[in-house]
C-alpha positions in Angstrom: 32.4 16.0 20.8 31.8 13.0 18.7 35.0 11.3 16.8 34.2 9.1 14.4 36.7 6.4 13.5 37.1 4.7 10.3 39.1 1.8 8.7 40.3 1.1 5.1 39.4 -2.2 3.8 41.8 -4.9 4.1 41.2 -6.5 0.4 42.2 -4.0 -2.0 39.2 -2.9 -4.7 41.5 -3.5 -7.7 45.2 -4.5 -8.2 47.6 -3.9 -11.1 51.0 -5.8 -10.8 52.3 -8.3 -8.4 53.2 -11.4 -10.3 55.7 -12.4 -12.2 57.8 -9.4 -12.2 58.8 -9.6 -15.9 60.8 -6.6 -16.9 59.1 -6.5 -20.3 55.5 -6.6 -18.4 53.0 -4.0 -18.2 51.4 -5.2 -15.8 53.9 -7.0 -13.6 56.6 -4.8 -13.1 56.3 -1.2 -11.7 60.2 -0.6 -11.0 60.1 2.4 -8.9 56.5 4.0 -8.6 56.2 7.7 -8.0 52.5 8.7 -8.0 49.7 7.2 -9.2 45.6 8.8 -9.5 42.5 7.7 -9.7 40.3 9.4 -12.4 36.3 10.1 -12.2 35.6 6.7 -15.0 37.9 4.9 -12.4 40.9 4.1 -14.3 44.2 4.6 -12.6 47.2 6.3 -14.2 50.3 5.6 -12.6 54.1 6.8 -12.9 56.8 4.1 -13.5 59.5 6.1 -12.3 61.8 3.5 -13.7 60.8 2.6 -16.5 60.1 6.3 -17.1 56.8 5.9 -18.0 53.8 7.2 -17.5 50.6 4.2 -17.4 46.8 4.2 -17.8 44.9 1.3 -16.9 41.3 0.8 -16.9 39.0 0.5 -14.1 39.2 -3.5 -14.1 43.0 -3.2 -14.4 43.8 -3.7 -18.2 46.7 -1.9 -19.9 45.1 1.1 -22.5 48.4 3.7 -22.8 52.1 4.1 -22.0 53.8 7.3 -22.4 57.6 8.2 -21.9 61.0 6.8 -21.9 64.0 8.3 -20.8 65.7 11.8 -22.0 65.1 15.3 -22.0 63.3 15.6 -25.1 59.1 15.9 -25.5 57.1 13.3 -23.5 60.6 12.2 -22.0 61.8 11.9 -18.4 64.8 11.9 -15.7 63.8 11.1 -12.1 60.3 11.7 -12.8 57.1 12.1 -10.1 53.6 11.9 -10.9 52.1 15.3 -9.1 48.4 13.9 -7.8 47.4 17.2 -6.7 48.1 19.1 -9.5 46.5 16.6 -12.1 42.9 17.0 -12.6 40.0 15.2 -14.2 41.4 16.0 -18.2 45.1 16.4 -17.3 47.8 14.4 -16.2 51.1 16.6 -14.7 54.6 15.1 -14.2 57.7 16.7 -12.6 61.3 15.5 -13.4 64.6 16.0 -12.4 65.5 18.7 -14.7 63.0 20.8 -13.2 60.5 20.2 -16.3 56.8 19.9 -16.4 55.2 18.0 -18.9 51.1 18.0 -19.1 49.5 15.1 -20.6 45.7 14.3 -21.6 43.9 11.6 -20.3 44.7 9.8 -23.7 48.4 10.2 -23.3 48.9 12.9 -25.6 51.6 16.1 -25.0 49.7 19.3 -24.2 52.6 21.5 -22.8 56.2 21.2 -21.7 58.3 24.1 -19.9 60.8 24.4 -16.8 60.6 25.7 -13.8 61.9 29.1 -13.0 64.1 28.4 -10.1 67.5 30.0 -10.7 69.9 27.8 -8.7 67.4 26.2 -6.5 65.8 23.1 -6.9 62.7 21.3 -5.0 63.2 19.1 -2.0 59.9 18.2 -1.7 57.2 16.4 -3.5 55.7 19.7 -5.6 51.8 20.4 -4.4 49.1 22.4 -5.8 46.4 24.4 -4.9 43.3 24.2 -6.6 43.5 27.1 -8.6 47.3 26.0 -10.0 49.7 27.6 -7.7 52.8 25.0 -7.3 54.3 25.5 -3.5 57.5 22.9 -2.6 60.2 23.3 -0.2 63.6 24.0 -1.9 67.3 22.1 -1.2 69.6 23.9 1.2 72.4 25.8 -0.8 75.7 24.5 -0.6 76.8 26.5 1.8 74.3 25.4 4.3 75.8 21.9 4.2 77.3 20.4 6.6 81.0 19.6 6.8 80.8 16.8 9.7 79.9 13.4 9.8 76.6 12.4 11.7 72.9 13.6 11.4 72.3 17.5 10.8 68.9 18.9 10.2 68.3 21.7 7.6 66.7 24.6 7.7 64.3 25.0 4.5 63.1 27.7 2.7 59.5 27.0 0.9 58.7 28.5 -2.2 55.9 28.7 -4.6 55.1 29.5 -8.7 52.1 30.3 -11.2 52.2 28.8 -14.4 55.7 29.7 -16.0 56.6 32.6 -13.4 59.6 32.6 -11.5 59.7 30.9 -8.0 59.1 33.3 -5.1 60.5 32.1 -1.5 57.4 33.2 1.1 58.8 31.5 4.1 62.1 30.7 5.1 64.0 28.8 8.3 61.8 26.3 8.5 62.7 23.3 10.8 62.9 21.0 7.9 64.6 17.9 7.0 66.7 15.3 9.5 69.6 14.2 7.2 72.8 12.2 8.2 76.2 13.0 6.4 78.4 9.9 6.0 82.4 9.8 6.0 84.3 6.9 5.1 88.5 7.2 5.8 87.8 10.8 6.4 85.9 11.7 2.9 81.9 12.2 3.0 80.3 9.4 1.0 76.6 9.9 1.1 74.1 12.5 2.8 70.5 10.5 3.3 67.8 11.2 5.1 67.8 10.1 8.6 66.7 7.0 10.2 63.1 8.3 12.0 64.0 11.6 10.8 61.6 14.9 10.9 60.4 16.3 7.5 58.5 19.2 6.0 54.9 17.9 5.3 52.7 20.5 3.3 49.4 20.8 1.7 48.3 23.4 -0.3 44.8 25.4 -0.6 43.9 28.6 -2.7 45.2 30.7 0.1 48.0 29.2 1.5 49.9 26.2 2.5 49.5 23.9 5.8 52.5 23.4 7.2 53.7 20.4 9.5 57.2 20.0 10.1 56.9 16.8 12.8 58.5 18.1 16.1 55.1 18.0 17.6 51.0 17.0 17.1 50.7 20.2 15.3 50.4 21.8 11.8 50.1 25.6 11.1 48.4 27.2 8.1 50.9 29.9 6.4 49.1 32.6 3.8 51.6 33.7 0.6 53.2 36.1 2.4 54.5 33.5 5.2 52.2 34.7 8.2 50.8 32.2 10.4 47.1 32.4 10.1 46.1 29.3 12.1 47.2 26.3 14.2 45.9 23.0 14.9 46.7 20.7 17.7 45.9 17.2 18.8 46.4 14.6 21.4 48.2 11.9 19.5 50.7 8.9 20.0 53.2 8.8 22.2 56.8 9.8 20.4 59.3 8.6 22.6 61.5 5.7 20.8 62.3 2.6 23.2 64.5 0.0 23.4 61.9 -2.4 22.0 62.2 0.0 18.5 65.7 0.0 18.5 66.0 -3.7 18.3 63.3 -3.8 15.6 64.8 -1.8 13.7 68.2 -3.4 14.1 67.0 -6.5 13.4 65.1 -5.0 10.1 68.3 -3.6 8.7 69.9 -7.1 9.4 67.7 -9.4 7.4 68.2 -6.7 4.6 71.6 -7.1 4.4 71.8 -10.8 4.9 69.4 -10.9 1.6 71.4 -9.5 -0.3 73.6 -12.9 -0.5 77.1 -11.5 -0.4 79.6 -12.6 1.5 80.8 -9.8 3.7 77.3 -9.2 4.5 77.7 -9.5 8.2 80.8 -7.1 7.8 78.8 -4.5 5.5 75.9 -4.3 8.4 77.8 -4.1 11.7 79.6 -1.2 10.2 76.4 0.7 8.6 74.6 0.3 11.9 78.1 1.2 13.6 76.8 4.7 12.2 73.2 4.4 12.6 72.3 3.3 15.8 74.4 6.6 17.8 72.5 9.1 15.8 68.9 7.5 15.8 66.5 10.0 18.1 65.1 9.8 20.9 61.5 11.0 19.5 60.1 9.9 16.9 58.6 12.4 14.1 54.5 13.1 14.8 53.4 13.0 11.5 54.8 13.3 7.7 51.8 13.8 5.2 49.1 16.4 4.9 46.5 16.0 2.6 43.9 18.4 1.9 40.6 16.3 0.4 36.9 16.1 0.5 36.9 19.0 2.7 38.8 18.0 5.4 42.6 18.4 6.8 44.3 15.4 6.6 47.5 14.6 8.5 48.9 11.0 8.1 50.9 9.6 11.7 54.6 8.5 11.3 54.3 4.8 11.7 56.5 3.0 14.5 57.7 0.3 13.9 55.7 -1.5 16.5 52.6 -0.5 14.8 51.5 -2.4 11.7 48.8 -0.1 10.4 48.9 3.5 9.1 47.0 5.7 11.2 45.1 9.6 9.9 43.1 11.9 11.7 41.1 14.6 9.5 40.1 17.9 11.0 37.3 20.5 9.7 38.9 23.8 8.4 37.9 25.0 12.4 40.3 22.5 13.7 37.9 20.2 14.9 
């Protein structure tokens, strides 16, 4: 069997942003980016999650529309993502925190608003579409399933999908989903992050179900609506196993972050933070985090060590090869 191998270009085609990092710029500050597309004429809209803002920008780069500021009102935003995959050529589809989906045209203009009928759930993941329109995420554990004790925990996920303005229907729970690690501090939980080298739920989406990954291993299954496993694929990939060499790295990462931040109990802030980290980093690193279904191929995106310095993809036919 033939592989054939390709590499991105190292100069990027066109770049927006990267100078002077004026807060009042539109082209130089991008505070927070949460999707960006590329549409057929070649201009590229992105999402300035910060600035809540949505931004088109022509094919060579200059500024045309801005849409969005902060709220809950039309054309306004909280936390918002940019969904790539369920934008199209003539539509432009953002996701906020308050469950809301707001569809633009590609001149900026409001063509619909509603929420997301989720009852007391919310998505964890990124929300992807099929190409007909159906919306399939993974949902936050209930609060119930959360832990009480300090140190990493991994939930187990239930994955859920909608049409239009339906309400959400769960297809497939118990999922081994997301490593997280619950902080205490003088015997109170502080924060609850994801964990360092932690597994995740990695999905793409076609009309009849949803690829699933979930990093334990080089494999992803394909799951039809009602939550059967239809198909697997499997691969011979990079070696997983996390070394002393990526321990130090990593160390040493954390500790030139905290020494930039140019306060002055710096030193004191990181020894305790990777006090915590280094017990509960694994021992095996994840295999994979994205999927990506495109130009019709499977696409599944390797979790980068931290020895390598490139991102590495292998695509597959739908037949697994």
């Amino acid at each position: 069997m033939e592989v054939r191998t390709f590499r991105a270009s190292a100069s990027p085609l066109l770049s927006i942003g990267g100078g002077t990092q004026r807060a009042d710029s539109l082209y130089d500050s991008f505070h927070a980016v949460s999707g960006a597309i590329r549409l057929p004429d070649g201009s590229i809209v992105v999402m300035a999650g910060g600035h809540h803002e949505v931004r088109r920008f022509g094919p060579d780069g200059t500024h045309l529309w801005s849409r969005g500021r902060r709220g809950e009102g039309p054309v306004e935003f909280e936390m918002p993502k940019l969904l790539p995959t369920c934008s199209s050529d003539d539509r432009i589809v953002v996701y906020d925190r308050h469950s809301r989906i707001t569809i633009l045209n590609n001149d900026g203009e409001l063509v619909e608003d509603y929420r997301l009928r989720l009852g007391d759930r919310r998505p964890y993941s990124t929300i992807e579409c099929s190409p007909s329109g159906r919306m399939a995420f993974t949902l936050y554990a209930r609060d119930d399933e959360m832990p009480s004790e300090p140190g990493p925990h991994r939930w187990a996920m239930d994955m859920a999908y909608v049409d239009g303005k339906g309400s959400a229907t769960v297809f497939r729970s118990g999922i081994p989903g997301t490593d997280r690690h619950l902080y205490f501090r003088d015997g109170y939980p502080t924060s609850e992050l994801p964990l360092t080298w932690g597994r995740d739920v990695a999905l793409a989406v076609a009309d009849d179900g949803v690829w699933i990954g979930t990093g334990d291993s080089h494999e992803i299954e394909f799951v039809d609506w009602a939550g059967t496993t239809v198909r697997r694929i499997r691969w011979a990939g990079p070696d997983l196993e996390v070394t002393q060499e990526d321990i130090d790295l990593e160390r040493n990462r954390l500790y030139e972050l905290y020494e930039q931040w140019q306060v002055a109990d710096w030193r004191q802030r990181f020894e305790a933070m990777w006090k915590q980290d280094e017990p509960a980093l694994p021992a095996r690193f994840p295999s994979h985090n994205t999927i990506m279904v495109a130009a019709d191929r499977i696409w599944v995106k390797h979790f980068r060590q931290p020895r390598q310095t490139e991102h590495h993809w292998v695509a597959f036919n739908d037949g697994g090869t």
